[in-house]
VOPAMI-630861 format. One record per residue (C-alpha): residue number from 1; residue in three letters; chain; x, y negated, z negated. Coordinates in nm, 4 decimals, m for minus. Each point is the difference from the previous one (the first is absolute). Layout:
BEGIN
+-----+------+-------+----------+----------+----------+
!  nr ! rest ! kette !        u !        v !        w !
+-----+------+-------+----------+----------+----------+
! NUM !  ALA !     A !        X !        Y !        Z !
...
+-----+------+-------+----------+----------+----------+
***
This chain:
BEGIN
+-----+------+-------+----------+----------+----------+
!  nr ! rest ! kette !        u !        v !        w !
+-----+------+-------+----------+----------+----------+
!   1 !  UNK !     A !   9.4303 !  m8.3716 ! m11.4944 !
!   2 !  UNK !     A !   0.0331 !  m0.0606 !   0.3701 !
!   3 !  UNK !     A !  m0.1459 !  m0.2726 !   0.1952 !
!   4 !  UNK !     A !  m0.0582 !  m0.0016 !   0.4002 !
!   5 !  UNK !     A !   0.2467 !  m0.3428 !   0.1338 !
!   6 !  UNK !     A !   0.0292 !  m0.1820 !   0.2587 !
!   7 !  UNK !     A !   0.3613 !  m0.0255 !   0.1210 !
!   8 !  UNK !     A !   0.1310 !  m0.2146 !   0.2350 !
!   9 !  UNK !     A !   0.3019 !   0.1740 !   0.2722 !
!  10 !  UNK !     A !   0.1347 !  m0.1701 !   0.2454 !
!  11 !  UNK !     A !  m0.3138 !  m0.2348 !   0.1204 !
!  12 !  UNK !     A !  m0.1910 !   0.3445 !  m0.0881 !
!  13 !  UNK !     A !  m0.2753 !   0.0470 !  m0.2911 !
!  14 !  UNK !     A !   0.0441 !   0.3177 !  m0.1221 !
!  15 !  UNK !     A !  m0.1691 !   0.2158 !  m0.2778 !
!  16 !  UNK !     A !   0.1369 !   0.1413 !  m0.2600 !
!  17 !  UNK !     A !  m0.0138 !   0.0860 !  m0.3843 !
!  18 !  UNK !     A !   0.1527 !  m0.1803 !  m0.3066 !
!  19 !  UNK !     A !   0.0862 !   0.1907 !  m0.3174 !
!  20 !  UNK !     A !   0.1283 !  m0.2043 !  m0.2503 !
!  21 !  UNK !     A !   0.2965 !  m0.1817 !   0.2005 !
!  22 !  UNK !     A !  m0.0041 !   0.2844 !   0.3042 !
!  23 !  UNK !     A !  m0.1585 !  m0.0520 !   0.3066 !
!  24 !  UNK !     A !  m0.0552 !   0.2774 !   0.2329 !
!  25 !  UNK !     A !  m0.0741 !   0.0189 !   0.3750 !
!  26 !  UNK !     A !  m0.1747 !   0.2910 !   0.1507 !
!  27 !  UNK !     A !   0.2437 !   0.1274 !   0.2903 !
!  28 !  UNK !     A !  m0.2414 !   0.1782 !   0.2295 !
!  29 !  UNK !     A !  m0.2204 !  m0.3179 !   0.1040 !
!  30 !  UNK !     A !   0.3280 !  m0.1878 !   0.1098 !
!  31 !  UNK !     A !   0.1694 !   0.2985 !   0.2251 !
!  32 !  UNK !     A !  m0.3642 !   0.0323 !   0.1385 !
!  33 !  UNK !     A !  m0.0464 !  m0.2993 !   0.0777 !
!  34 !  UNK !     A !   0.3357 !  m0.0253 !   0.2025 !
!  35 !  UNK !     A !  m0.0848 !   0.3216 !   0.1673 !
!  36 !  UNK !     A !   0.3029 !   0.2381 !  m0.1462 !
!  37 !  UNK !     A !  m0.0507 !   0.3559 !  m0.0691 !
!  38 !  UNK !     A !  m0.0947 !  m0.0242 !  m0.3809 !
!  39 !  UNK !     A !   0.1068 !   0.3474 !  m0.0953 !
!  40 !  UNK !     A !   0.3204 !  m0.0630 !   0.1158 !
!  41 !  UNK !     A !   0.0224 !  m0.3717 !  m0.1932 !
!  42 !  UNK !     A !  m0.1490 !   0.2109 !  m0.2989 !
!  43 !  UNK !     A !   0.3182 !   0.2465 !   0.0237 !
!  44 !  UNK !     A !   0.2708 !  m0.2863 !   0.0811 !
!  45 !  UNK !     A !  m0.1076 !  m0.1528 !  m0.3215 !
!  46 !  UNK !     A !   0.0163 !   0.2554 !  m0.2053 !
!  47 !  UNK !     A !   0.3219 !   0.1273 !   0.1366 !
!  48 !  UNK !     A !   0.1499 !  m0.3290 !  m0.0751 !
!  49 !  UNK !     A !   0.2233 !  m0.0504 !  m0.3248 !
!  50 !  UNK !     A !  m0.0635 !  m0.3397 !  m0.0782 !
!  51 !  UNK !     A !  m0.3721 !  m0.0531 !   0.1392 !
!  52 !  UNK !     A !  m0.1143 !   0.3451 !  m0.1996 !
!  53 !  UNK !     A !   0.0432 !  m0.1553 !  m0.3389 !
!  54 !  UNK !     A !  m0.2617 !  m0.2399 !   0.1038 !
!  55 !  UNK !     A !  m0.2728 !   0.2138 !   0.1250 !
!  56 !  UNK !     A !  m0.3210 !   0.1367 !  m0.1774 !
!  57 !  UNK !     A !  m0.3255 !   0.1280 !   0.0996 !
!  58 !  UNK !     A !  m0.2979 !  m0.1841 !  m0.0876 !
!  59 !  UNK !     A !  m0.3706 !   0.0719 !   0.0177 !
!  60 !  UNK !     A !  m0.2199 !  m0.2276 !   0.1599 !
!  61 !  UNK !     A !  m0.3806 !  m0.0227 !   0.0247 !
!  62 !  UNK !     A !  m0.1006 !  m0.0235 !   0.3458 !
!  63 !  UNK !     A !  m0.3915 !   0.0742 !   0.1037 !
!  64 !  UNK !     A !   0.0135 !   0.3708 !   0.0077 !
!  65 !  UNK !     A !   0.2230 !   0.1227 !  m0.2806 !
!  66 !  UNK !     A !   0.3296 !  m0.1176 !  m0.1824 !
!  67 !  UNK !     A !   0.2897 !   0.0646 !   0.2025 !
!  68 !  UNK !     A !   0.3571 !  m0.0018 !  m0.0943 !
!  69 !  UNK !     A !   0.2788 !  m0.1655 !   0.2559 !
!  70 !  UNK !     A !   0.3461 !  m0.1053 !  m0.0334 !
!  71 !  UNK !     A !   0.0811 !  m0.2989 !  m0.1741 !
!  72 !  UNK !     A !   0.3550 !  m0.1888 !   0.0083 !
!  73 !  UNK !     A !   0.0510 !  m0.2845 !  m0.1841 !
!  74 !  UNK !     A !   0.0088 !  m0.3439 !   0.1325 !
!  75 !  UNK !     A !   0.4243 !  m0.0564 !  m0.0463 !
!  76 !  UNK !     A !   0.0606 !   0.3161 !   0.2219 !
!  77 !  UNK !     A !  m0.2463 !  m0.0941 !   0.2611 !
!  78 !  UNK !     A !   0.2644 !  m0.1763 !   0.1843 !
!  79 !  UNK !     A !   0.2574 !   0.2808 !  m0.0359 !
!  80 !  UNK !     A !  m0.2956 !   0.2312 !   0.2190 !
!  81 !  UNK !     A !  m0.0765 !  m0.2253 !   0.2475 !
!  82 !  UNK !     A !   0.3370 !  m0.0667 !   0.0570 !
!  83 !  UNK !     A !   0.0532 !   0.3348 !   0.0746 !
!  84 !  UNK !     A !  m0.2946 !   0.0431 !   0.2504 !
!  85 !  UNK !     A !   0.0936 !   0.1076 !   0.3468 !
!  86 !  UNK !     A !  m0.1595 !  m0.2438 !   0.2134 !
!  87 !  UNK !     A !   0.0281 !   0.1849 !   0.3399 !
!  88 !  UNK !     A !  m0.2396 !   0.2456 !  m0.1580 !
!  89 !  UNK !     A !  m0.2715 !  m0.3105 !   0.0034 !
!  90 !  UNK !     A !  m0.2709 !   0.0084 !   0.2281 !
!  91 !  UNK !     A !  m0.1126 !  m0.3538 !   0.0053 !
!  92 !  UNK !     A !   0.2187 !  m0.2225 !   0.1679 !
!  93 !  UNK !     A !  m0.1349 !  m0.2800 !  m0.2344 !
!  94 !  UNK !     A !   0.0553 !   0.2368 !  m0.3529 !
!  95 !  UNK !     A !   0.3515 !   0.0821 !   0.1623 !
!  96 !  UNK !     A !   0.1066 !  m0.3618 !   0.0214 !
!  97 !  UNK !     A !  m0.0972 !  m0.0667 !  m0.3390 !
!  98 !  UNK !     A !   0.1887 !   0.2605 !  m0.1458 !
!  99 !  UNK !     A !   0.2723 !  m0.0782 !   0.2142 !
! 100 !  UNK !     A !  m0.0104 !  m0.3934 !  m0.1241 !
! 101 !  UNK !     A !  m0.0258 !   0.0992 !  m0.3218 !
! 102 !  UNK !     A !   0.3602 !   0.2352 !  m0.0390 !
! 103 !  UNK !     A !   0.1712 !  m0.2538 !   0.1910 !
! 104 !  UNK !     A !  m0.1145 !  m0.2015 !  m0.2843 !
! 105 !  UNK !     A !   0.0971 !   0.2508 !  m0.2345 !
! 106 !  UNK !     A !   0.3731 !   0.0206 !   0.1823 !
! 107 !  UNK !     A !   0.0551 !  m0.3469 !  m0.0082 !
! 108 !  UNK !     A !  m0.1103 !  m0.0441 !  m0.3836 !
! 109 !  UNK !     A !   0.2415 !   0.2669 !  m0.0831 !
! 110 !  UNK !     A !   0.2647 !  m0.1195 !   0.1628 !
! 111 !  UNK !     A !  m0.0591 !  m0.3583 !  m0.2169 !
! 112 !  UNK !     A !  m0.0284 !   0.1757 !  m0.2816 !
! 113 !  UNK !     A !   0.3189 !   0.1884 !  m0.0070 !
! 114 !  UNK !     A !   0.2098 !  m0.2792 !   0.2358 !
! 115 !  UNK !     A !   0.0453 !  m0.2594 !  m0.2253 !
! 116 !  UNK !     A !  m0.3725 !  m0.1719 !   0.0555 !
! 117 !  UNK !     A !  m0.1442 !   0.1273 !  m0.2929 !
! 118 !  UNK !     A !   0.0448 !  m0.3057 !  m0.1575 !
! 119 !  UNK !     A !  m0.1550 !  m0.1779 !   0.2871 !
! 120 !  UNK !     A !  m0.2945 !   0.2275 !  m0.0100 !
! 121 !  UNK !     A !  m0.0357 !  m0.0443 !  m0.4111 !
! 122 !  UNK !     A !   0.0356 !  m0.3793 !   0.0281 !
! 123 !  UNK !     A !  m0.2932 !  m0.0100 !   0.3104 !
! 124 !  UNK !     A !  m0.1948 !   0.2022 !  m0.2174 !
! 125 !  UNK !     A !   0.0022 !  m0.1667 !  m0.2621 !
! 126 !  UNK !     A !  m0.0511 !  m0.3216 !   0.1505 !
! 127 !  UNK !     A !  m0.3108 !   0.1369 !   0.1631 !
! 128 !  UNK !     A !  m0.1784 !   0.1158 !  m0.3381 !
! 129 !  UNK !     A !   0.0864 !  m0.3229 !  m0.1664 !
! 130 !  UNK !     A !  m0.1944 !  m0.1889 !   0.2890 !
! 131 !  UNK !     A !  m0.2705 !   0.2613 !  m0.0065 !
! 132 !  UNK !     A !   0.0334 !  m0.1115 !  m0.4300 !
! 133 !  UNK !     A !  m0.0413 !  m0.3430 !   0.1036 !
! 134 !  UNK !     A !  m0.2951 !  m0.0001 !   0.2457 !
! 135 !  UNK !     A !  m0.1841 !   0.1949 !  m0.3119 !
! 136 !  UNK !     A !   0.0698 !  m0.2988 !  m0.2416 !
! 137 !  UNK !     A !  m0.1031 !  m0.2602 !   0.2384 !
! 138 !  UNK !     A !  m0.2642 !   0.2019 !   0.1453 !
! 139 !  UNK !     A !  m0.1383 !  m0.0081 !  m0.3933 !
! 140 !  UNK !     A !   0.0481 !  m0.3374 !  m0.0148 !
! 141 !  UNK !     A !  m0.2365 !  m0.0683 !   0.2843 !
! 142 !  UNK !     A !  m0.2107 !   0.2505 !   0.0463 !
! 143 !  UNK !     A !  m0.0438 !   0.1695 !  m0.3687 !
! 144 !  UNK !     A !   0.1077 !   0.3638 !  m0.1635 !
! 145 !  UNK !     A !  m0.2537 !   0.1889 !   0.2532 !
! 146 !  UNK !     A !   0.1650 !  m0.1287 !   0.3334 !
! 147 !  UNK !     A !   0.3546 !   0.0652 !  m0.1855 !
! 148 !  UNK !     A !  m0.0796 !   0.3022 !  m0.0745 !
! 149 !  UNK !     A !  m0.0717 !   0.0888 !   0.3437 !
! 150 !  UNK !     A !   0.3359 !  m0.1418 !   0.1385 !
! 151 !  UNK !     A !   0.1473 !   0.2073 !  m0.2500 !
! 152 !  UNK !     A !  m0.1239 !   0.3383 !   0.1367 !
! 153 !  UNK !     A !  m0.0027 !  m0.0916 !   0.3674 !
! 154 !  UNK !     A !   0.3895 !  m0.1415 !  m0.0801 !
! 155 !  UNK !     A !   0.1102 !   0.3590 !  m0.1057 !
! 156 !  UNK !     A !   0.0862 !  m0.1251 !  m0.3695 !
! 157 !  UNK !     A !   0.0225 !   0.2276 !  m0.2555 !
! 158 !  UNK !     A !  m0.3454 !   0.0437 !  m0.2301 !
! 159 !  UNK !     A !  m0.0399 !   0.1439 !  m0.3379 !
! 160 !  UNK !     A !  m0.3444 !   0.0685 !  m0.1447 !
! 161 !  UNK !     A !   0.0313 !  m0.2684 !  m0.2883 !
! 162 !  UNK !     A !  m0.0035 !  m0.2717 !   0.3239 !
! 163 !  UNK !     A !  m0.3463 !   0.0679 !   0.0652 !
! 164 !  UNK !     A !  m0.1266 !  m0.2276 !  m0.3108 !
! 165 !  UNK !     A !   0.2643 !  m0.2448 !   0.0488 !
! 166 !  UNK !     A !  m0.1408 !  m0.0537 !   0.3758 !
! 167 !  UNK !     A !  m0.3239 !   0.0207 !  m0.0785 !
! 168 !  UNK !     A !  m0.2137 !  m0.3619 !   0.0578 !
! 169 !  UNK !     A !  m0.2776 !  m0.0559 !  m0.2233 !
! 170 !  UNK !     A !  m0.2538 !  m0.0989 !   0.2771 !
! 171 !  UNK !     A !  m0.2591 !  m0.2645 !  m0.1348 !
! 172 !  UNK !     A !  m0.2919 !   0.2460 !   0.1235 !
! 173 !  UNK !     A !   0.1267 !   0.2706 !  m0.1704 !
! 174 !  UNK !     A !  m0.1144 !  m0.2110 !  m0.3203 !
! 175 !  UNK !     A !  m0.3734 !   0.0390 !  m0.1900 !
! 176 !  UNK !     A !   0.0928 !  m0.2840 !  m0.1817 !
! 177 !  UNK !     A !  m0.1183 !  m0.2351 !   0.2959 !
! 178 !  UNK !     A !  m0.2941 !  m0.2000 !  m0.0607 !
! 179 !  UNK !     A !  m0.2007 !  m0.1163 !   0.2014 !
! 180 !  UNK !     A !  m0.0737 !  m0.3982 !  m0.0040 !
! 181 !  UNK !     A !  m0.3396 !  m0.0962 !  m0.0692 !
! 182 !  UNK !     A !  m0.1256 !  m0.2180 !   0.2671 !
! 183 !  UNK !     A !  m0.1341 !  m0.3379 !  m0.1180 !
! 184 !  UNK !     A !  m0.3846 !  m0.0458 !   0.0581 !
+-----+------+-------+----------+----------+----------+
***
């Protein structure tokens, strides 16, 4: 069954659906957003080898009907945006963005394939296991609930059986509180 997410891109929060390990992103919202042409986006993905394996079209409930739209999923995201012609962006703002972000993209794949990869891997990695770490001792401190928060807002991964190992019994959850009789 699919399930509307939450994905964060790039300092962005964008929608999408999850089905089963999937996640989609609906195309049209983004390339409006940045002011492209979407027909045109619509054609250059489908025309493309790679990022046409990835597409679908999805229907979505919006107030008036269900409507279908594009859908790529969230690995080939980059591999589209990448591919964006800036100079066709209207807002100076939108443009610089997109513009930061492919540098970005250059520059990681020039790490990747120059020898850095290992650099890259070991950052990485030393990243999540701090993210690990601020979990446990948030725990420690502040209980399962406030952990459990980190956790999302870190970016870790989640699995549904997490949800009763973070959950914090709460002592007003409880009918088993008495009250104490007052002494007269």
């Amino acid at each position: 069954m699919n399930r509307l997410v939450a994905v964060k891109f790039h300092g962005t929060e964008l929608l999408g659906f999850q089905s089963g390990e999937t996640v989609l992103i609906a195309l049209k919202p983004i390339a409006v957003a940045m002011s492209l042409n979407w027909s045109g986006q619509e054609q250059r993905v489908k025309r493309d080898p790679v990022l046409r394996e990835g597409i679908c079209m999805m229907h979505i409930p919006s107030t008036s009907a269900v409507q279908k739209t594009l859908c790529i999923r969230l690995e080939l995201l980059n591999g589209w945006l990448f591919k964006v012609d800036s100079g066709r962006i209207r807002d100076p703002k939108v443009r610089e963005l997109v513009q930061i972000y492919q540098r970005e993209c250059y520059q990681v794949l020039y790490s990747h394939f120059s020898g850095d990869r290992e650099k890259l891997i070991r950052e990485a990695n030393e990243a999540e296991s701090m993210s690990l770490r601020l979990v446990m001792e948030c725990r420690h401190v502040l209980g399962n609930r406030s952990a459990a928060e980190l956790w999302e807002k870190r970016g870790l991964p989640k699995v549904p059986a997490m949800d009763a190992v973070f959950r914090q019994n709460d002592l007003f959850e409880h009918a088993t509180l008495v009250p104490r009789s007052v002494a007269a």
